[in-house]
N, C-alpha and C positions, 0 to 999 in steps of 0.2 A: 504494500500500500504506500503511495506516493504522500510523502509529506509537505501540506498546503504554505509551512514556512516558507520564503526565502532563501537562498544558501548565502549564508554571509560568511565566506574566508577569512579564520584569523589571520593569514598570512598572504601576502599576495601573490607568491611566487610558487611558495610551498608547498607542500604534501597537505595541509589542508584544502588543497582549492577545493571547489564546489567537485562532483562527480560527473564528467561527463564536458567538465568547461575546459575545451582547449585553447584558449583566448590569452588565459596564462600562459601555461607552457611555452606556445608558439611565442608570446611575446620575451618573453625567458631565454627560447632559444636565438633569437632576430639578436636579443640583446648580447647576445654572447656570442653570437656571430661576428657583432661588430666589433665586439672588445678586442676578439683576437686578429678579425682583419686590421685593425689600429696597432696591434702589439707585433702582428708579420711587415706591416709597411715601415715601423720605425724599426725593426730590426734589421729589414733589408735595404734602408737608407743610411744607418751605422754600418752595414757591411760593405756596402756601395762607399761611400765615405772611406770607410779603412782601406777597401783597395785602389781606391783613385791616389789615396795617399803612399802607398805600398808602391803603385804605378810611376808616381811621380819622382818619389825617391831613388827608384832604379833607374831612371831617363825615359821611362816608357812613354810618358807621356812629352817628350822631346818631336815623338814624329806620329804616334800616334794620338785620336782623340777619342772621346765615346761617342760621339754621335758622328752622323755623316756629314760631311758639307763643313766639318768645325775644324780642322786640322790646324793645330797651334803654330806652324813655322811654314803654312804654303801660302806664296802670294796671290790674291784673288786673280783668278784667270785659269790658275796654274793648279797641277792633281797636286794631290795631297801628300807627302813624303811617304806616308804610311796608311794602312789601311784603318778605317773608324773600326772600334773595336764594333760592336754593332753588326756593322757588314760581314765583319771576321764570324760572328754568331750565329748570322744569317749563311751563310758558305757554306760552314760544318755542321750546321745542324744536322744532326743525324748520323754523322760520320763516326764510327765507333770507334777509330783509330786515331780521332783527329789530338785528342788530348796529348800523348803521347808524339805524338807527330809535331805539333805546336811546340812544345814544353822544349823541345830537342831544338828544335828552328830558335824559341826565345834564347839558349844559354850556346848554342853553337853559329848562329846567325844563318843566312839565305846566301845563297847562288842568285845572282843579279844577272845571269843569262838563262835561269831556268825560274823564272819568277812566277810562279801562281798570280799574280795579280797585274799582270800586262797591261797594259793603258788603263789603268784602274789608278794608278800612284807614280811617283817621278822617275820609280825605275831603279835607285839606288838600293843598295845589299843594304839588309839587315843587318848591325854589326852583331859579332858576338860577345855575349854579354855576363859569361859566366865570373867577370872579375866583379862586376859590379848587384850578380842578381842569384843569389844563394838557390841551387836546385828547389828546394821544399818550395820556395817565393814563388821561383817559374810556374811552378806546378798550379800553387794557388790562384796565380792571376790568371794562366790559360781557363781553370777550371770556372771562376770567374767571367771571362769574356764569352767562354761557349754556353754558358747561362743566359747569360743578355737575352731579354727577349727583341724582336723587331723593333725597328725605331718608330713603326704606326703603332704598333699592339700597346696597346694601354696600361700604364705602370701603377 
């Protein structure tokens, strides 16, 4: 037999609600939805942050940039020394080898007659970089750059 009271919740979120009231819950859930997509954006802009700074430390960001079109040392007109990390993202996506492949290119440098990136940048070698960019680093910022999502896809 259905009781003609009211359900009045001691609590608003809680194991009291009424029976049957999803209004709570779902509003419970929305709410903590949001808590944590706020708690993954500033995590991943402290992480974004540490490695631009990681980046800059070792010269990476000397010739390359994060985004496309922003290359710190190319005169307008002219490609860009190095590829927008970004693009680099965009390339390998997928590529299951490409980590390891990369990480080797960052601390041993590029062949400037076998260049992956052909009218894409100015053309000059990657130097190598192992005096300046401790293996574990290389690894990090590759691992880093091939996360990047697209420069449209929404951050």
């Amino acid at each position: 037999m259905k009781s003609s009271r009211p359900c009045v919740p001691k609590r608003r979120f809680g194991s009291n609600a009424c029976p049957g009231d999803w209004r709570g819950r779902a509003a419970a859930g929305l709410a903590l939805t949001a808590l944590l997509a706020g708690a993954n954006a500033a995590t991943t802009s402290r992480h974004e942050a540490a490695m631009l700074r990681l980046a800059a430390r070792s010269g990476c960001s000397d010739c390359h940039a994060l985004e496309p079109g922003t290359s710190p040392t190319s005169q307008p007109g002219l490609p860009p020394v190095g590829p927008a990390w970004r693009d680099v993202a965009a390339k390998y996506r997928g590529d299951t080898d490409a980590q390891a492949r990369l990480t080797q290119t960052v601390l041993a440098g590029s062949d400037p007659y076998n260049s992956h990136w052909k009218d894409k940048v100015a053309g000059l070698a990657m130097p190598a970089n192992q005096v300046v960019v401790r293996p574990a680093d290389a690894r990090r910022l590759v691992r880093w750059i091939l996360a990047l999502p697209d420069a449209a896809a929404p951050r």
